[in-house]
N, C-alpha and C positions, 0 to 999 in steps of 0.2 A: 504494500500500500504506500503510494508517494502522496504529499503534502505539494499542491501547486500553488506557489504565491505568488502576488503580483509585483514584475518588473517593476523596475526603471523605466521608464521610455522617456527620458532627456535628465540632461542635467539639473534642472529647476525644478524636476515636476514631481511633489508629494505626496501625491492621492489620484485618482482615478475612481470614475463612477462607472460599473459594469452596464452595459445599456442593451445586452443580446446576449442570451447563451444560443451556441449552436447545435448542441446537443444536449439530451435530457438523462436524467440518473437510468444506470441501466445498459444504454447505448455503446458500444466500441467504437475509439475515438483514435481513428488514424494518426501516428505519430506524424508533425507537420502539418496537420488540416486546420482550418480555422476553429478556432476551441471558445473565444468569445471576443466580444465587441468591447474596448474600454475608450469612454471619452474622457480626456485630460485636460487640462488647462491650454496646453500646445495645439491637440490635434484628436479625433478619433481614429481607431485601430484596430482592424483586426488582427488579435492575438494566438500564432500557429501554438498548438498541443507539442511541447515538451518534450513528449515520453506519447506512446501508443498503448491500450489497455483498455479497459472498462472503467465509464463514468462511476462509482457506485458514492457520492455525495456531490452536491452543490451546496457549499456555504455560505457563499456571497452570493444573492438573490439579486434578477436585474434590478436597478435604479439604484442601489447600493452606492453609496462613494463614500472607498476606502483608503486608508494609507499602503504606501509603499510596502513589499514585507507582509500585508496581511494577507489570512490565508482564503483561497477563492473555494478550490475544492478537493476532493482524493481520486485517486485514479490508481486502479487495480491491473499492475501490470509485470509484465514476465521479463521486461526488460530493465538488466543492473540499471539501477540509480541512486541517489540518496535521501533520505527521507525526507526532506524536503527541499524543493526547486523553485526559481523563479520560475513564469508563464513563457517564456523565450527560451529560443536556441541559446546554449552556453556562453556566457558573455565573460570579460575580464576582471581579475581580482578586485577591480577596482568597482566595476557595477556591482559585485556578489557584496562587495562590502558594502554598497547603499541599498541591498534589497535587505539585508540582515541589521539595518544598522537603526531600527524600529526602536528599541528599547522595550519591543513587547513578546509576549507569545504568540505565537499563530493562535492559539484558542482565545487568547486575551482580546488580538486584534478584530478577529473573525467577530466575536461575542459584544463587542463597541461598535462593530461598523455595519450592524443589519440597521436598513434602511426601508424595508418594505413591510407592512404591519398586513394582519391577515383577518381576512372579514370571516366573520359568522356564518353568511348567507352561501358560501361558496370558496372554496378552492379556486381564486383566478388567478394565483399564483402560475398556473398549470401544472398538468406531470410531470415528474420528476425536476419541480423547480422548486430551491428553497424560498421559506418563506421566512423574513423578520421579524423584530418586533416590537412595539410601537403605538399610537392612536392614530384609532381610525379618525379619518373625517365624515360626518353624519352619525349615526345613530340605527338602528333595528333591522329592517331587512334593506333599507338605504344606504349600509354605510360602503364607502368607497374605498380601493387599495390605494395609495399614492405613494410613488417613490419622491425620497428629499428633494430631487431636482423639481419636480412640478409642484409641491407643495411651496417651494422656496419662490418659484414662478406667480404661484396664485398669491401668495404672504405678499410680496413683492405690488402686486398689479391689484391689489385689495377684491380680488375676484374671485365668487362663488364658487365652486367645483360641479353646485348643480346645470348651473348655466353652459358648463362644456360637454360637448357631444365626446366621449372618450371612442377611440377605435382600436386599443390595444386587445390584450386576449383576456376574455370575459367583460369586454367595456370597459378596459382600465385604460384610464388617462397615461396619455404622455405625455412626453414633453413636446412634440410636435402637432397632438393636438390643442395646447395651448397657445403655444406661441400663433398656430394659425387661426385660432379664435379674436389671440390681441393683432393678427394680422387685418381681421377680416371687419374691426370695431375702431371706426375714426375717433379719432380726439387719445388713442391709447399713450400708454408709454411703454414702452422697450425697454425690456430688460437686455442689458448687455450677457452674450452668453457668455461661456466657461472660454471661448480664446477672447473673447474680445475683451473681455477683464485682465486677462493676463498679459495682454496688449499692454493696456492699459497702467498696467502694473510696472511691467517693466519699461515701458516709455519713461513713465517719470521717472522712477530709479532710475534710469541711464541719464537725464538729463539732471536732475541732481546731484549726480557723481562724477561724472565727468564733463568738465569745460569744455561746451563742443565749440569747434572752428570748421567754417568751409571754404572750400578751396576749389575754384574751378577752370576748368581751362577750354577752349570751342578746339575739335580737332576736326579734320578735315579727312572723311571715309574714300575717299577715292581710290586708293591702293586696294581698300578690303570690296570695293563693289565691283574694281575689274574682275576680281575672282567669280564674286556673288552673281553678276550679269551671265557667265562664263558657265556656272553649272549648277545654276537654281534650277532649274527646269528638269537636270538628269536628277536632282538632291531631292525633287519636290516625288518626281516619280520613286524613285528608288524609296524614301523615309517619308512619303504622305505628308510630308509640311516644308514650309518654307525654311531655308537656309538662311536665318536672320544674321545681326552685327555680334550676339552676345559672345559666343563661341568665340571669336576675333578678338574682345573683348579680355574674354577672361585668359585667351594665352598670353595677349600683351601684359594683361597684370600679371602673371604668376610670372612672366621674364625681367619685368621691372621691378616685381619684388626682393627679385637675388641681389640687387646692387642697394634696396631701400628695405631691410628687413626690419627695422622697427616699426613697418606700416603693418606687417603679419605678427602681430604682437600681441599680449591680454598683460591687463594691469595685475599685479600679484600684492603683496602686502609690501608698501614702497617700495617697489620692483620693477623691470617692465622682463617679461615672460617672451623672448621672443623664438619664435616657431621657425622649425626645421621646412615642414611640408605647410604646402599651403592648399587647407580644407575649406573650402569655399563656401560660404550659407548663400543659396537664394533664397532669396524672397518672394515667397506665393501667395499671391491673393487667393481665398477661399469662396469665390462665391459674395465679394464684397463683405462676407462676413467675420472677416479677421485674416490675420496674415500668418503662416507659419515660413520658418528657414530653416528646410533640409537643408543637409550638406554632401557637397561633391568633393570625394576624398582626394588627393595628391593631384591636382589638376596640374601640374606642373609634369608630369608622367602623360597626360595624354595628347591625341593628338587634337587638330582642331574636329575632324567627324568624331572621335569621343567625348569630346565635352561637348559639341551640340545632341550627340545620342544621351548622355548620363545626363545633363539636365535640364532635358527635357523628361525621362523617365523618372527624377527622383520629384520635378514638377507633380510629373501624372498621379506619380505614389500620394502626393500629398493631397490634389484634390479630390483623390480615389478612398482618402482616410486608410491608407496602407502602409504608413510608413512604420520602421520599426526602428527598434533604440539607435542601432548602427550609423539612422539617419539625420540623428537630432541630436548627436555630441560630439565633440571635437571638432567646431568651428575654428576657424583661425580669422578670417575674413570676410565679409559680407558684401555682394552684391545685390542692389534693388533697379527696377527695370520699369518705369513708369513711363520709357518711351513710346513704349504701344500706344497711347495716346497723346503724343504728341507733345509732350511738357516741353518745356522750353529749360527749364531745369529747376533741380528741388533741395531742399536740402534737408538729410533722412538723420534721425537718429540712432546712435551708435549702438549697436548690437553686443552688448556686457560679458563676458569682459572684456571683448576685443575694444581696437583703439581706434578704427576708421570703417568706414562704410563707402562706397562708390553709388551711385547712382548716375545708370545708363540712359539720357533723357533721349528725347523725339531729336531725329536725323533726318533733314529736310534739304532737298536743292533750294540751296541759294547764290545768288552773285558775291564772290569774292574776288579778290586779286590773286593773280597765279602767278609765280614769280619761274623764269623755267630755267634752264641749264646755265644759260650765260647772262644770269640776273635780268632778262626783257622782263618787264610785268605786262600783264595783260588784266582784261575782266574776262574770267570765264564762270559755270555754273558748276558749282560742288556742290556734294553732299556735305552737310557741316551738322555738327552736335555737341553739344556741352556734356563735361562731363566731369559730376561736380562730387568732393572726395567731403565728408565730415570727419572731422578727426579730433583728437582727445589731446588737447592741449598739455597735459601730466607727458606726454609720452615721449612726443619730439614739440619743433616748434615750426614755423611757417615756411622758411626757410626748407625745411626736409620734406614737408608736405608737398611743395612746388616743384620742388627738382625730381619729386617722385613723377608727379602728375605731367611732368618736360619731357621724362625720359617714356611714360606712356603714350604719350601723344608721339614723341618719335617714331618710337615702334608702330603703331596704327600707319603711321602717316610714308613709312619708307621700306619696312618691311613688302619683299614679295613675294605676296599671296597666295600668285597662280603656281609660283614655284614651289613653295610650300607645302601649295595640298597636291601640284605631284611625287613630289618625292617622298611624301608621305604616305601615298596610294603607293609608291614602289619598294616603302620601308625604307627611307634613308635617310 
């Protein structure tokens, strides 16, 4: 019999509310299969099964939100393991030390973090699902199950529970038929969800703690759009989307990082921590619902078709609610892309504990002066885009910021492209 606790899944994240089990007490749960749904502060996820075996308990009942370390459920299996695991494939000394690092017992935690209370009238719990426990809302054959998140919704919105139509299993409320009741009732107010608080959260601690500065410079895409003109067309057929500037983007950073490595940096306790590899966080919008930043590991290792392949896949994972812990730690650097609509540029805050952030704004033809071999200037039409750095004042100073973002702009600006992506199509 194994103990399944629940991960890590980032470096910030404390709790987890279970919102899906996939299987019910009883069932054989393919080792790797999706085993349950947890939504986070970050992100929702589904969570692959551990170990393979027979479910024979559920602990943690959906709408549950638990801490780190507590236990979800048992699983009865022939395969060696230890008596008890996180919910994730085998992670490093270092995550087992913050799944373990609870100060509680799996019975202690498990026994604090039932969140679903059980009616009278009915088992809508369903089979083989645990049930919490708790008060109900209502009273005699009226009373309702509610998990914390929706009851926290209705406290929140001073809202009835009889007034919502629930569509979960046995007419239990969720959290998505609330929020699209306050969707569907003018004059409401929004609750911020579980990422948008944590947005929210660590915006202002970042802006708090560290003295941001920006710094930006207009670079001229021309060198990167003879390539893009060149083999969008076979990129668009071959990978089903367009062969955008990011990719371009992010080799120039990881090559102008080697000469400016305190920009691949994180604050330490009057320290500055500065990084070997540089693991890149994008920034995904959710559906305008909140932003999470996977990360693309050693992007300084691939080439420019694998970093437009990997992040665009660790994009997909996140608005897919798929990512797992691997995705969401060990950041080094951050890029944000609000180009797709045309910004003229912005200036983002800093992703904690790193020290700078990039933001990719909107690349438009316009009339510049072209200066050519033998200094004639001319007016001719570029592509042109700002590309504006936030950085942490504690770390370097303006001076280091600039010649970072000179030597970026070189690279964009004289770097060849078309050479580039052949000889990287012939490996060399």
């Amino acid at each position: 019999m194994t103990d399944v606790l629940l991960p890590q899944l980032g470096e910030t994240v404390t709790e987890g509310t279970i919102t899906r089990w996939f299987f019910g007490v009883g069932e054989t749960v393919p080792a790797g299969a999706p085993l349950y749904e947890v939504s986070t502060e970050k992100v929702d996820s589904e969570v692959p099964s551990p170990l393979g075996g027979v479910l024979v308990e559920i602990i943690t009942s959906e709408g549950a939100t638990i801490p780190v370390g507590a236990l979800l459920c048992r699983i009865d299996s022939d395969e060696p393991s230890s008596s008890a695991i996180a919910g994730v494939a085998p992670a490093d000394p270092e995550s087992r030390a913050g799944v373990g690092g609870t100060g509680q017992s799996a019975s202690d935690q498990s026994a604090g973090a039932s969140a679903v209370v059980a009616s009278p009238a009915a088992d809508v719990a369903g089979p083989g699902r645990a049930a919490g426990t708790g008060a109900e809302v209502g009273g005699g054959t009226g009373a309702r199950l509610l998990s914390p998140v929706v009851r926290r919704l209705l406290a929140e919105n001073g809202l009835d529970p009889a007034r919502v139509r629930g569509t979960g299993l046995g007419g239990r409320l969720t959290r998505g038929d609330v929020e699209q009741f306050l969707r569907d009732n003018p004059g409401r107010a929004e609750p911020f969800n579980r990422i948008r608080k944590a947005t929210a959260r660590h915006m202002v601690g970042s802006k708090a703690t560290s003295p941001h500065v920006l710094t930006a410079m207009e670079v001229d895409f021309d060198a990167v759009d003879r390539l893009r003109v060149v083999e969008k067309e076979a990129w668009r057929a071959a990978e089903g989307r367009s062969l955008t500037y990011l990719p371009f983007i992010v080799r120039a950073v990881a090559e102008a990082l080697v000469d400016h490595p305190r920009i691949n940096a994180s604050v330490g306790d009057d320290e500055l921590i500065v990084h070997g590899d540089v693991n890149l966080a994008v920034a995904v919008d959710l559906g305008f619902e909140g932003l999470v930043a996977p990360i693309v590991h050693k992007v300084g290792d691939l080439s420019i078709r694998d970093l437009a392949r990997s992040i665009h896949e660790v994009a997909g994972r996140a608005r897919d609610r798929k990512l797992v812990r691997a995705d969401l730690v060990g950041g080094t650097f951050t890029v944000t892309n609000p180009g797709q609509y045309g910004t003229l540029f912005q200036f983002p805050i800093i992703n904690q504990p790193q020290v700078a952030i990039l933001s990719t704004d909107g690349i438009a033809r316009k009339p510049a002066v072209v200066v050519d071999a033998d200094g004639v200037e001319t007016i001719g039409v570029r592509p042109l885009g700002i590309l504006a750095l936030a950085w942490d004042h504690r770390a370097f100073d303006g001076a280091y910021a600039a010649a970072f973002l000179q030597d970026l702009k070189r690279i964009l600006e004289t770097t060849d492209w078309v050479g580039r992506w052949a000889n990287e199509a012939d490996g060399t």
